[in-house]
Each structure stands twice: as C-alpha cells, then as structure tokens.
N, C-alpha and C positions, 0 to 999 in steps of 0.2 A: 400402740403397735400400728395402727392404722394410720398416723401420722409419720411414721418412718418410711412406711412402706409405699405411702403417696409421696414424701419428702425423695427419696431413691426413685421412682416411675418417673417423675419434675426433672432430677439432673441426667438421667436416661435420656427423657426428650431434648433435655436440655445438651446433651453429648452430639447427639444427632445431628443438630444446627452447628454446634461450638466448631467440634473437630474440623470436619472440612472447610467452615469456614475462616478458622486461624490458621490453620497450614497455608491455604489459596493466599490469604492477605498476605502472610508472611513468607511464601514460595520456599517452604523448607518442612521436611515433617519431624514430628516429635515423639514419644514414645508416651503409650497408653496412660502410664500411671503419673505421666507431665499433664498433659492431657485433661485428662480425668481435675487433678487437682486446679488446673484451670478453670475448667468447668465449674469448678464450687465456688472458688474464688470469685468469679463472676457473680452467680446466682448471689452470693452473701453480698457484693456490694450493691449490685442492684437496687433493692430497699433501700439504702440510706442515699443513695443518689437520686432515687425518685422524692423522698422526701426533702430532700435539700436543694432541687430544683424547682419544685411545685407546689410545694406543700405535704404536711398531714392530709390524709381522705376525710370525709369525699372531697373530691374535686368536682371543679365546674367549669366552663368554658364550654365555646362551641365545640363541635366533633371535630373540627379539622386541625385545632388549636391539639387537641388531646391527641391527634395520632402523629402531628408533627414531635409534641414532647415525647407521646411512646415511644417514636424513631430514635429522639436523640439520647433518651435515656438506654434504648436498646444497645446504639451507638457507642458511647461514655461506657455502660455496663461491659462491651466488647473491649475496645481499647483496655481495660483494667484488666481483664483477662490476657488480651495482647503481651502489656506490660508483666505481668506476671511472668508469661512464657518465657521474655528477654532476660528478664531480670535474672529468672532460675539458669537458664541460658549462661550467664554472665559468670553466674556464682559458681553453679556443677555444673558442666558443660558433659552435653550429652556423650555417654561410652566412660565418664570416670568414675561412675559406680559399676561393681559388678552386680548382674544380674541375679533376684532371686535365687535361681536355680543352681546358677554358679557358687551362689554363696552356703547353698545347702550341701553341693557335692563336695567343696575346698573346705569345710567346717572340720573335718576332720583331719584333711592335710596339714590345713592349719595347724592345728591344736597340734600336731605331730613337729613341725617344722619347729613352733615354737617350743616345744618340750628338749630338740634338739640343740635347739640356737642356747640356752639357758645352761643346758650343758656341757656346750663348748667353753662357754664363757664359767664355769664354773670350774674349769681344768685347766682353761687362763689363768684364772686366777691361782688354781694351787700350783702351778708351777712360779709362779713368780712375773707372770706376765703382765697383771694386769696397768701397772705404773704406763706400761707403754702404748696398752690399746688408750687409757684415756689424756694419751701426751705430755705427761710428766717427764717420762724419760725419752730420749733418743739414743737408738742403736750406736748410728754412727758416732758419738759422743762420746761413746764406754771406754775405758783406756782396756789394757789386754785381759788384764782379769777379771772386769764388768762382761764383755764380749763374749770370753770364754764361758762365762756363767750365763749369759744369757742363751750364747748357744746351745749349751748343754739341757737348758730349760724349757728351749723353743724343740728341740727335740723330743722330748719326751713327752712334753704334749701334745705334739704331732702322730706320735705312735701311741700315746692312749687317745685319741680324737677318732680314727678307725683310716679306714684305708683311702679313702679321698685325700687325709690331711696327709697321710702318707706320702702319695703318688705328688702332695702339692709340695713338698719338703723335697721328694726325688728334684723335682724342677727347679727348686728352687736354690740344690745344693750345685747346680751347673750355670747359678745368675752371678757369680759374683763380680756385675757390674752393677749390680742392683742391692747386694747386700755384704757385707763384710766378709772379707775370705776366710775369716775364724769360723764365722757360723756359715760358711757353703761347705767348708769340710767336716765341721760338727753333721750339718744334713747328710751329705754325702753317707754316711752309716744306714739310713732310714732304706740305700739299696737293698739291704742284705739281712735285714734283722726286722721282720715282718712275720707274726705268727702265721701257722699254716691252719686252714680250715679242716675240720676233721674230714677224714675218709669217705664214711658214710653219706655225709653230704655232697662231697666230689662224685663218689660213684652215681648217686643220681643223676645227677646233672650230665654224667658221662652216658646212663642207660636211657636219659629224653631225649638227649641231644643223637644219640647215635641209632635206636630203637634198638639197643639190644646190652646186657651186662659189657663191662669190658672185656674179661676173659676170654669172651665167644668172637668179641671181633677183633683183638692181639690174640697172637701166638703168647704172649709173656708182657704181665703187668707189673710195674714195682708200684705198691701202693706205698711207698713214703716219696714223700716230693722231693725233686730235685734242686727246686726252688721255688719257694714262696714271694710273691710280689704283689704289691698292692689291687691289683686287680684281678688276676690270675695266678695260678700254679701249675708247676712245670714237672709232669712224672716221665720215665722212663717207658720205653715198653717196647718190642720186638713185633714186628711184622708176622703175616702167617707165609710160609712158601706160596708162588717161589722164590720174592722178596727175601723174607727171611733178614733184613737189616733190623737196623738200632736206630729208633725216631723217637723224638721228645715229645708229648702230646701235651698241648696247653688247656689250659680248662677255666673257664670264667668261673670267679668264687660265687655259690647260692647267693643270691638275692641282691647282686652286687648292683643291677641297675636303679632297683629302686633305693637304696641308699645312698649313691652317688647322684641322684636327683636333686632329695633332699638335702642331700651335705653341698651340694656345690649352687644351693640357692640361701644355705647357710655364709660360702665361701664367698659371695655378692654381697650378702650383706656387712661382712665383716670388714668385706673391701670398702664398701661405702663407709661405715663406720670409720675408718681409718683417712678416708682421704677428706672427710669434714670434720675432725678433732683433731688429726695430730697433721705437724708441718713435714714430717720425712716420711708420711704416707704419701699424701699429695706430689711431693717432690721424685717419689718412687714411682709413683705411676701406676696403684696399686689399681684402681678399677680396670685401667687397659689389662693389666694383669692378668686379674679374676677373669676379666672376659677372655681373655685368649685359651685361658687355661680349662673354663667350661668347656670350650667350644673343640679344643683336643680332648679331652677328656669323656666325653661323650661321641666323639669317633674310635678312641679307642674301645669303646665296650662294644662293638660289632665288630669280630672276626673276621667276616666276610669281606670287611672293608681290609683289612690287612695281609688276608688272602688275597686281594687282588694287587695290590700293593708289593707282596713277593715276588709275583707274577712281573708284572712290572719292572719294577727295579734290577730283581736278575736279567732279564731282555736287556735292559739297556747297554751301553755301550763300554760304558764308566768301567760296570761290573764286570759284562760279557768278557771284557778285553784285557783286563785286569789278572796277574797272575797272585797278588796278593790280598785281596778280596774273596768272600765267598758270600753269597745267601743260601741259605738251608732250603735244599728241596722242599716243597709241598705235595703232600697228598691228598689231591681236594675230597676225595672218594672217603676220607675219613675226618673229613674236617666240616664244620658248620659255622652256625653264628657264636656258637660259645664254645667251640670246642676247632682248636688246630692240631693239626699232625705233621711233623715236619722232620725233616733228615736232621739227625743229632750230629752234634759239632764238640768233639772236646776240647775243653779248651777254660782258661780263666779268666774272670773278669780282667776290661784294660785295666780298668784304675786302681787293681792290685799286681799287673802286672810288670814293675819297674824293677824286682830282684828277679824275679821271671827271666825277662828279657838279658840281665847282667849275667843271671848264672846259663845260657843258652850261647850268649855270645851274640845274640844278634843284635844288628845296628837300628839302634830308635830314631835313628835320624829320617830313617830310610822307612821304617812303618810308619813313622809320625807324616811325610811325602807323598807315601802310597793312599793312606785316610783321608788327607788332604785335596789330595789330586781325585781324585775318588765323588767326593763334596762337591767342587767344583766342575768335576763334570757332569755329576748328575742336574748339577744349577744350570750350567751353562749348553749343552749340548744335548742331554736325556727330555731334560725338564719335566722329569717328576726327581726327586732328593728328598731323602731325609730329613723331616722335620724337628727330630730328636735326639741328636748323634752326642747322647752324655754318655760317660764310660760304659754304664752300663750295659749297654746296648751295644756294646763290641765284646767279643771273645779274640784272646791272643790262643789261637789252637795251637797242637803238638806240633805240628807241620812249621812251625813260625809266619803261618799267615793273621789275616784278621777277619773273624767272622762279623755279618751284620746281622743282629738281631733286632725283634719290636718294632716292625712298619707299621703298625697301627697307623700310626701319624706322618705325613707326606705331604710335601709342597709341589703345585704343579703350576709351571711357568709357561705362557704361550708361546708362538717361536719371538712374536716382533720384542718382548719382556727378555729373552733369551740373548737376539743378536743385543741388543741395547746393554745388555752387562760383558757381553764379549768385547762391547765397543768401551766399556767403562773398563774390564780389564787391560787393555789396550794401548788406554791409556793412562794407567798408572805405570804400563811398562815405560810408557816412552816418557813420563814425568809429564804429561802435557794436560795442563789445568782446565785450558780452554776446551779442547776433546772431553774430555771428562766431566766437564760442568756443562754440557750437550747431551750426552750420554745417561747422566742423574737427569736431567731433564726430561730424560723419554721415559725411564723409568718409575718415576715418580708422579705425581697429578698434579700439574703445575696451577696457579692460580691466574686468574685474569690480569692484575698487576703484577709483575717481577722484575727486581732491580737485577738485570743477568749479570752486569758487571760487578755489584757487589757478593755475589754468588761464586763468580769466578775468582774473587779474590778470597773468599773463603774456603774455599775448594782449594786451591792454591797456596794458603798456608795449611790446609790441614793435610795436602801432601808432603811441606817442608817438614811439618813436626813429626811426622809418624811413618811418613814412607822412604824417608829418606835410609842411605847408609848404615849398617850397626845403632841405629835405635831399636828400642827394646818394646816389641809390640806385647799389646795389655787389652784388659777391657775398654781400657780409656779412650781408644779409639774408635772404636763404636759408640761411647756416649758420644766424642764431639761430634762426628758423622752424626747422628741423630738430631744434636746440638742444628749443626748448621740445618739440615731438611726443618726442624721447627720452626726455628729464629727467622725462614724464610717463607712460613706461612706453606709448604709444600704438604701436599699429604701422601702417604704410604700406602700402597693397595696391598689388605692383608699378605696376597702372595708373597710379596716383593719384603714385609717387615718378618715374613718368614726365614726369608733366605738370611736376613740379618742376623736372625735370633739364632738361625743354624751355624752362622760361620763364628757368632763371639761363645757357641757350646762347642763346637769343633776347637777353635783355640784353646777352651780349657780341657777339653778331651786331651790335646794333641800333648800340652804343656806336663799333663801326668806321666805320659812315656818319655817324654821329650822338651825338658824346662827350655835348654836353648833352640828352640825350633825356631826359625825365621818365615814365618807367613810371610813377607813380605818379599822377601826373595821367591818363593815355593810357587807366589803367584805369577809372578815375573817367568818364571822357567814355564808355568803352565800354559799360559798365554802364549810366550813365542813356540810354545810346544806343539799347541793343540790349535789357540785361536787363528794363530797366523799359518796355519792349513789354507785357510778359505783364499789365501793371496798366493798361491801357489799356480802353479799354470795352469795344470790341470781342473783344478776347482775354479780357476776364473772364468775358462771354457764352456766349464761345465754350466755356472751361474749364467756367463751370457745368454747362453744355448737356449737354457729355461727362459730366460725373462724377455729372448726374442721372440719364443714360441706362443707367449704370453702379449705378446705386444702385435704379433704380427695380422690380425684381426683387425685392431687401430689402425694402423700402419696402410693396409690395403685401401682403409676407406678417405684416408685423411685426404689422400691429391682430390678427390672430388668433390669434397666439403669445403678445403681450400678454391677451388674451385666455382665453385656458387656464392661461398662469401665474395670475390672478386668481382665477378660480376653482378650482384646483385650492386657492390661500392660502388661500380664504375656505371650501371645505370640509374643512379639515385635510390634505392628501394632498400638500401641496407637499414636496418631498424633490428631494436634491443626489447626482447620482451620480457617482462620483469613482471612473477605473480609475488604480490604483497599477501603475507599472509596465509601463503598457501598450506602450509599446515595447519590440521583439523584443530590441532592442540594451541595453536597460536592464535587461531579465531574465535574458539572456544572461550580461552582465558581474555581476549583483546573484549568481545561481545560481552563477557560476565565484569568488567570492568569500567562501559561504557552502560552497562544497566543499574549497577548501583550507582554513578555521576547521574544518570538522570531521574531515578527515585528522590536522591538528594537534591537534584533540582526543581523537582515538581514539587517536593514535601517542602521545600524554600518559599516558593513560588506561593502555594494556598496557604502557607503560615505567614504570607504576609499580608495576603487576602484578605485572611480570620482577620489581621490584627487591624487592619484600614475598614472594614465591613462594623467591626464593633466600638471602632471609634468612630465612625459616623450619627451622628445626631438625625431625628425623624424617622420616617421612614412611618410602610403604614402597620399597623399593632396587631399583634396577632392575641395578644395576652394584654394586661394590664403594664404589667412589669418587662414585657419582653417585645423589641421590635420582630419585623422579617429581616431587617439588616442584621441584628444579632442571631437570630435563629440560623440565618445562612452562615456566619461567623464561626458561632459553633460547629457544626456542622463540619466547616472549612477546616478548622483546629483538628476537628476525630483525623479526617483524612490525613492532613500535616502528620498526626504524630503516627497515625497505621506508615505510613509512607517511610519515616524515620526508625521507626521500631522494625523495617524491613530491613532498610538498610543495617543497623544495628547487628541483628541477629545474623544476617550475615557476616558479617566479622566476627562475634562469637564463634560463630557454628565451624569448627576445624572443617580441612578438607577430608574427607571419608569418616567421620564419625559414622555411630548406627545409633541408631535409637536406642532407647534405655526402654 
C-alpha cells in the first residue's frame, strides 16, 4: 500500500513539471487524462533509458559526467513523453471522444435511440423492405406491379414507424422527381390517414399550454378532431362574445418533440445507411434529404414560429392583393408554442379537389394561375414564400377560392436574391440565355474558376428543351436545372434551393387541379405582369430619385477629391498607399504559417548539427564511452525532434478542437 501511495505522490510531482512543460514545448494544450497518461508513460521509460545509456547502478564517474547524463536522460525521458502526446494526437485527435460526463448523460439516449433504430429496421423488414435498404433491389427498376407493391409497403411502414415517418412520406409524396410517381401517389394517402391522439391527452396539453380547461376559455369545444396530422391535430371550437366566430384550434400531439428528436436522428442514419450500400440512394441525394427534412421538421414543432409566419405572409403583397387567396386569421391571445387558434376556413383538400372543382363549374386553369402567381410573388417581390405548398396545405373553400394552410415552414429571400430571380424571370421571358446565365450567377455562389461560356451554352439548351412552345413541363426540369448548377461546380444557398424545392411542389400541386397547366407561359405572363412594373416611368423615377438621394453625399465630395488627385499628379507627390496584410485574420494565418517554416527550419538545422557533432571523431571525454561532441549531438537530436514534434502536432491538432 505504501508503495502505491508513493508510486501516485512521484507521478503527481511528476505532473507538475510534465504538464506545463509539454504544452510550452509543444505550444498547444492537451486535456487532463492525455496528460496524465503522458506523464506515466514518461516516468515507465525513464528506467530503461537510464539503463541503456549508462548502465545497471551503481554508477560511477565524476559529478559533472552524471548530471550531464541526468539532463540527457531527463531530456530523452521528456521527448518519449512528447512523442506519445503526438502520436495519440495523430491517432484520436483531441474532441473525437465524448467526454465522461457526456457519455454518462447520452447512455441512456443511447440505449433508447438504438432500441428505436432496431425497430424501424424490424418493420423494414416486415413489410418487405428490407432487399432495398441492403441494395438488392432498386425502386426505379420495379416494372408497374413491383412499384405498386413496393409503394403500398413503403406506406405502411411509414405509418406504423409513428409520426416523423409520417410527416417524411407527406414530403415525400410531393417529390416525384426523386421517387416514382406510383409511390408519390401511394404516399400521398399518409395526408389523411393518421390516427388521432386521445382526448385526454389533447386536453392537457390545451389546459399547460393555455392555463386554463378548454371549456373556460371557448365558448364551444368539439372534442373529436377535425383533422389528424402527423405532428398536430385540428379541433373545432367557438369563440366567447363578442367574437362569437368559428376557429380551428391546432394542438401539438403530447410528447411529440421529444420523439421527433429521436426519430429524425434515426432518419440520418437511415440516410447514411442508404447513400453507402445502395447506388439509387446516393444517386437520390438521400443525406441532403434527411438533412433538409430535420431542419423543417424541427421549425415546425414551434408554433410560434408559424404564428409569425401567418403574420407575415398575409401582410404581404402576393396575398394582401390577391382576391383568390386567403390565410386564416390568427388569434395570438389564444395561441402559444403548441397550441394555434385561427379563423376556420371550409373548405376541401386541393388534391381531392378535381370533381369538386368540375361539379362547381369553376375554371382550374384559373386557380391553378392564381397559386401560381401567388408562389411567385411571395419569391419574387414579398420574399418570405411558402416552403411547403403540397396539396395539403391548400383548401378549395365554398367561396371557390384557395385557402393557405401550414406556415410552419417558409423561405426568406433578401432583396439583392429577389431582383436577381426577377432578372432570371426576365429573361426566360425574353428567351435570352446570356441574361439568364448572369442572373443564375448572382443567385447561386459561384466558384473561383467558371467556364461562363460553357454555362451559357447550358443554360441555352436547357431553355430550348423545356421553355420552349407546347412542351410539356415535368419534374425533369428541375433535375436538369440542378443538373447544370452541379456539373458547374456552383452551389446553392439553402434559401435559394428552397425556392426550387417549392416551385417543382407547386407544379405537382398545380398538376392535381390542372394536369395541362403551362408553368411556362404562367411565368412569362407573371413577369411582363408584375416584374416589368419596375420599367415603367413611374417606378424608374421613383428608382432614380432613391439612388440619387443615395449618391448625392458622394457626389458632393467627388469635385474636391478629383481635385487634389490633380494636383497632387501635376506637382509630383501623387503616390499609392497599399497596406499588405491589413487584416487581423490574414496576419494571424500569414504569422502562424511563417512559425511553423521556421520551427521546421531550426529543427533541420540542429538535426544536422546532431548528425555532423556525432560523427565527429575526438573530442575531450567526458565518460569512457561517451565524447562532449556526442553528448552535445545528443542533446542536438532531443531539441531537433521537440522542434519537429511541434511542428507535427500542429497539423494534427484541427482548428478549434477543445481538450478532451
């Protein structure tokens, strides 16, 4: 006991010198239990490096002989320790473990997440799935009654998987650029056929969220849902006077966030899963997927975020102005984070309403125009739009208008993102490639090389093929769109791959009321409708007026600055002052880049030292065995490799790691 307890007080002391002395050498800190196991490491080779330099004890020599070895075995004993740090360094780079403590609080999530994951995959499999999670089969490949089976299979295990897989089948039933139209219309069902949470559960969540029973704060509750939907449910209920109307109250289902946690870190892995086994996951783009799909799917579970968003979107312009358009009043006084109250709209889903519309008499062409126009102006001119516009999410009311339901989820455009697609619609109107391959440019995040001509000549067929005359617009042109932004190494600023994802759901919205709809004319008319506003007299006036008002500061100072340049030219003293470097960030990185070249050159420099110092002959003896040209050699070498083992470790060490 006594020899542990001395053995432990030794690497204590021994911590004390170690620690700040390897971090100083190596100008990077490390974390405790790195550290520490340095430390040991050290102390255990120590002994066999003293014995392999100088012998078994006792030893003998003069005193000066023995404190020059202590040094260098001190020395040698430190490097080993050094080395260690790099090495671990190299292997688990500090931050890719989690932390003790982390690992005691997630032991449980764990254990939960994978209890979950095991069960998805075991309802995979009982429907018939599994061939395709492990790449056997491919969707696309099924001829009509493979397809039809698979949809029907992919469905039902979507709705026994619970309400994440749900709300992922809703979205997924509005992609069919990404998946077979047999199985987006198989999904398509997964709107409408969602068990309802019991009552009693609803009422609470009505009596936290509101402080009080519902009864006490409606005039009149209907406690059967009016709709059940994967994340929420939708009851009736009456105002008290002097309101006194009829408003739909939504209600987050109990416990839905923390399952929607869970499931949709289930829905990442399944992604990954899929895009490293099978070839038509990767091909699908399923991680960008999963991720876009978390990242809506956790703005919709806050209310609040959709109450502002109603807010919003009715203001704008699109709506305000609009006589066929509606969004449902809100009532924020009765609305929260889990709970909405909003002006009730009768009315049937769109993508059940095409006998609707026939037995009515009204013209689909002309609602299919008004949704359209609608989309477009909330993209182009509002700039905040609907990020979600699947059928769902529209009601055909009595009136024969269209309601918009479900802002949870909304794209917001800045103005310059804004003119930049006015200028792209612009010029699709006018067929003009060159405009248009300008236009993608500003919108889009261009890379440091781009071949602009062979851009425009992409751009340029992919108006011949899809914008021209009576062609028949599809998904297909939003893959080649996409097509060309990749093939050009361009990338997509979420906003902007939002608007996308809303105009190829808008065409298959549109396509349910309105199979022959012409997006391509609809745009054309919106454009010289709306855009070409801004080239009107009025508005050019107006534009000048601002961007004189805007200039005219410049303007006032210019003649006297032109002015001084001149004569500073015309007496000799004109000169160009130019700071190199003047950013904190560019000296920063220039200075940390010109410190490891000369670590690397110093540690060059005494490792050649070492090697000319020990290949020297004579010299006067400090030992038997050993000159002073070697002892300095030595010596030379530790420094060489601390010097290199700095360099080193910085390369390992990522930029903003934290200690472990």
């Amino acid at each position: 006991m006594d020899v542990v307890v001395l053995g432990l007080v030794n690497l204590a002391v021994f911590m004390v010198i170690f620690v700040p002395t390897s971090q100083r050498l190596l100008g990077v800190r490390f974390g405790l239990g790195r550290l520490a196991a340095g430390a040991l490491f050290t102390l255990w080779v120590s002994g066999p490096l003293a014995s392999a330099m100088i012998g078994p004890p006792p030893w003998t020599g003069s005193r000066g002989a023995a404190i020059a070895y202590m040094v260098l075995i001190a020395l040698c004993s430190m490097l080993a320790g050094l080395v260690f740090l790099v090495l671990s360094e190299a292997l688990v780079p500090t931050g890719s473990l989690p932390r003790a403590r982390d690992l005691r609080r997630d032991l449980s999530g764990r254990i939960a997440r994978t209890r979950r994951y095991l069960q998805i995959l075991r309802i995979a499999i009982k429907h018939g799935l599994g061939p395709y999670l492990r790449g056997r089969r491919r969707p696309g490949r099924e001829n009509a009654a493979g397809q039809a089976e698979l949809a029907r299979s992919l469905r039902l295990a979507l709705d026994e998987a619970g309400v994440t897989f749900v709300k992922l089948g809703q979205v997924l039933s509005t992609r069919s650029d990404v998946i077979p139209a047999s199985v987006a219309t198989e999904l398509s069902r997964l709107q409408d056929q969602v068990s309802p949470a019991p009552w009693p559960q609803i009422e609470q969540v009505l009596t936290k969220e509101l402080g009080a029973p519902p009864h006490q704060v409606y005039a009149a509750f209907d406690t059967e849902p009016l709709a059940a939907a994967s994340v929420a449910q939708v009851y009736t209920a009456r105002l008290a006077e002097p309101d006194g109307i009829d408003v739909v109250v939504k209600v987050q289902r109990p416990g839905i966030a923390t399952v929607v946690d869970r499931d949709l870190d289930i829905v990442r892995r399944l992604a990954r899963l899929l895009d490293r086994n099978t070839d038509w996951g990767r091909a699908m783009g399923v991680r960008a997927l999963a991720d876009g799909f978390a990242d809506a799917m956790r703005e919709e579970l806050d209310f609040t975020v959709e109450a502002g968003n109603m807010t919003t979107v009715a203001a704008g312009q699109s709506v305000a102005t609009s006589n066929d358009l509606v969004v449902p009043r809100l009532y924020p006084e009765r609305s929260t984070r889990r709970v909405l109250t909003m002006q009730r709209l009768d009315g049937i889903g769109l993508g059940n309403a095409p006998q609707a519309i026939a037995d009515r008499g009204l013209d689909p062409v002309r609602l299919g125009r008004a949704l359209f126009d609608c989309l477009l102006g909330q993209v182009t001119i509002d700039g905040v739009f609907h990020a979600d516009p699947h059928p769902g999410n529209f009601l055909l009311l009595t009136d024969g208008r269209i309601g918009m339901l479900d802002l949870g989820s909304v794209g917001r455009l800045d103005p310059a993102t804004r003119e930049a697609l006015q200028r792209f619609l612009l010029a699709i109107d006018h067929g003009d490639p060159v405009a248009a391959t300008d236009a993608l440019l500003e919108i889009v995040q261009r890379p440091d090389v781009i071949d602009e001509r062979a851009l425009e000549r992409a751009v340029g067929q992919f108006m011949t093929k899809h914008l021209s005359a009576g062609v028949a617009l599809g998904p297909a042109m939003f893959n080649d769109l996409f097509q060309i932004i990749t093939s050009h190494q361009l990338g997509v600023p979420p906003e902007v791959a939002a608007v996308f994802r809303a105009l190829a759901t808008i065409e298959g919205t549109i396509s349910r009321i309105s199979p022959g709809f012409d997006l391509v004319a609809a745009s054309r008319q919106f454009a010289g409708a709306h855009v070409t506003d801004r080239l009107a007299p009025d508005a050019l006036r107006r534009t000048a007026t601002e961007e004189l008002a805007t200039l005219l500061p410049m303007l006032r100072r210019l003649p006297r600055r032109i002015d001084r340049i001149a004569a500073a030219a015309e007496s000799g003293r004109l000169g160009v002052n130019v700071r190199l470097l003047a950013d904190e960030r560019d000296r920063r990185h220039f200075t940390g880049l010109l410190h490891q070249a000369l670590l690397a050159v110093l540690g060059a420099t005494a490792g050649i030292m070492a090697v000319l110092l020990l290949g020297t002959p004579g010299g006067p003896e400090v030992t038997e065995s050993m000159t002073l040209f070697q002892l300095f050699g030595y010596n030379l070498l530790v420094i060489c490799a601390v010097l290199v083992l700095r360099v080193l470790v910085l390369i390992f060490r990522l930029p903003g790691s934290r200690a472990s």
